[in-house]
C-alpha positions as CSV (number, residue, x, y, z in Angstrom):
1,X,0.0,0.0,0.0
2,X,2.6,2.4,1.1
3,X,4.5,1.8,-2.5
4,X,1.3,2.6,-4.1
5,X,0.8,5.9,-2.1
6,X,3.6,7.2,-3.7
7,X,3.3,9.0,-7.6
8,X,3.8,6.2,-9.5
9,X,4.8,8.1,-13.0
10,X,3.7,5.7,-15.1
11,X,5.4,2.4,-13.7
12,X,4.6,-1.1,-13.1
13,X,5.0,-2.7,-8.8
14,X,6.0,-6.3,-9.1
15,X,5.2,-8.3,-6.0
16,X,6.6,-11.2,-5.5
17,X,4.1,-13.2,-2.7
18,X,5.7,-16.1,-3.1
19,X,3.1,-18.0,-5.2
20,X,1.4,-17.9,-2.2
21,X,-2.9,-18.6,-3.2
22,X,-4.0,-18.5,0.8
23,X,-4.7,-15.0,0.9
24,X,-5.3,-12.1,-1.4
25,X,-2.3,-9.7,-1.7
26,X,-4.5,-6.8,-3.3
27,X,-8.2,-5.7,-3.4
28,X,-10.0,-3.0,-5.4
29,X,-9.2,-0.4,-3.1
30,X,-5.5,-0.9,-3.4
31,X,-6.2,-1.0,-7.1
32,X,-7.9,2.8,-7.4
33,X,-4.7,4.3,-4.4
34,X,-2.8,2.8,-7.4
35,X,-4.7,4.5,-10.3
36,X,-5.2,7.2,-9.0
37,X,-1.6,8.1,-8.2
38,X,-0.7,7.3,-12.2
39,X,0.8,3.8,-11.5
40,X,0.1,1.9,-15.0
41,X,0.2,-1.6,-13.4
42,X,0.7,-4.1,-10.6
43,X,2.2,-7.5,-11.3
44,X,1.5,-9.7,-8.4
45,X,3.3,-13.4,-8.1
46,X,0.1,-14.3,-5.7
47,X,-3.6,-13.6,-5.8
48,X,-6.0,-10.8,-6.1
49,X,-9.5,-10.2,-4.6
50,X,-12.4,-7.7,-6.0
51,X,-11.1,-8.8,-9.4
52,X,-14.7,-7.8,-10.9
53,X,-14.4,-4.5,-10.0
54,X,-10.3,-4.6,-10.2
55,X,-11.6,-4.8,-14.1
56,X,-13.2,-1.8,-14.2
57,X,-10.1,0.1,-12.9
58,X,-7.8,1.9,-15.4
59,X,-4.9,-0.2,-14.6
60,X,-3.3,-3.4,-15.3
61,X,-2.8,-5.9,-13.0
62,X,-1.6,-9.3,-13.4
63,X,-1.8,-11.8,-10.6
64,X,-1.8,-16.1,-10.5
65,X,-5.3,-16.3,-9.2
66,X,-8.0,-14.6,-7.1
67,X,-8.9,-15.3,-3.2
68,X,-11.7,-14.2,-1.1
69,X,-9.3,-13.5,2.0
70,X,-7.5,-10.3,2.9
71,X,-3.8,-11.0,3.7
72,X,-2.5,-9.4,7.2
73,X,0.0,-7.2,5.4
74,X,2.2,-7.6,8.2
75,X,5.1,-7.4,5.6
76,X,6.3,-4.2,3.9
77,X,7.9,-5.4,1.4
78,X,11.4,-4.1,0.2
79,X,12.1,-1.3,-3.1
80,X,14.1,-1.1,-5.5
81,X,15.2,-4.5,-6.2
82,X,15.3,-7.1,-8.9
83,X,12.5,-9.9,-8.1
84,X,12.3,-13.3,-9.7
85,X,9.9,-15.8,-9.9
86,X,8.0,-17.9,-12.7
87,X,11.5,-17.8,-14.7
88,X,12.1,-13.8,-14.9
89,X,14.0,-11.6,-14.0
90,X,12.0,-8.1,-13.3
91,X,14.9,-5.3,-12.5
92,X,14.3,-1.8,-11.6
93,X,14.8,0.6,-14.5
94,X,13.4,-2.2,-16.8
95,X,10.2,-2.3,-19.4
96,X,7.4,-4.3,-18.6
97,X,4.7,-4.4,-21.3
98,X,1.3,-6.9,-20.7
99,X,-1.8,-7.7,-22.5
100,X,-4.6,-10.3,-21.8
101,X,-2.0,-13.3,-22.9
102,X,1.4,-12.1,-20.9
103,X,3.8,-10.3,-20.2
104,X,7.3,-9.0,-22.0
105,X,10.2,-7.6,-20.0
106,X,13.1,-5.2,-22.1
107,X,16.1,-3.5,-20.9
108,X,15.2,-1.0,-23.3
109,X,11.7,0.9,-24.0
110,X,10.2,-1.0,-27.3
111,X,8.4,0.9,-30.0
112,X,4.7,-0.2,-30.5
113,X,5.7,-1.7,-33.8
114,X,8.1,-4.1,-32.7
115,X,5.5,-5.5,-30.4
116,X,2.7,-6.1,-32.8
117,X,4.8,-8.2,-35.1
């Protein structure tokens, strides 16, 4: 939450909860602090809740799977580092582009045609 209280300028939080699918990391309330400070995504290695209305949100997020239960947040989380999980890499300073089948990381921004092809 406290990550997404901050102007967000257009980038992308990746959270890396461990693959965990007890509890949800983020709800729709977390998702509108996160659009409405200019964030464009949330990439979440753990599960969502409110994900109907999450949809309806002007932002992307990306998550393994949706859960009913709040999580504690008893875990800040740290900034500014590289996080891994499902195989990638996701570095600070890197692109992140996504669409409804996945997600590609670049060291460098990518025009919009190079993506379509």
């Amino acid at each position: 939450r406290k990550a997404l209280s901050s102007p967000g300028k257009r980038r992308v939080l990746v959270v890396d909860g461990g693959g965990s699918q007890r509890v949800a990391i983020m709800g729709d309330e977390i998702a509108k602090l996160a659009s409405q400070n200019d964030w464009s995504g949330v990439i979440i290695n753990g599960c969502i809740r409110d994900s109907k209305v999450i949809g309806t949100i002007p932002i992307g997020v990306k998550a393994l799977n949706t859960h009913p239960l709040k999580s504690l947040k008893d875990y800040a989380g740290e900034r500014g580092c590289t996080v891994s999980f499902a195989g990638v890499e996701f570095v600070p300073g890197h692109w992140v582009y996504a669409d409804e089948d996945g997600i590609v990381i670049s060291e460098k921004e990518l025009s919009l045609e190079s993506l379509d092809d």
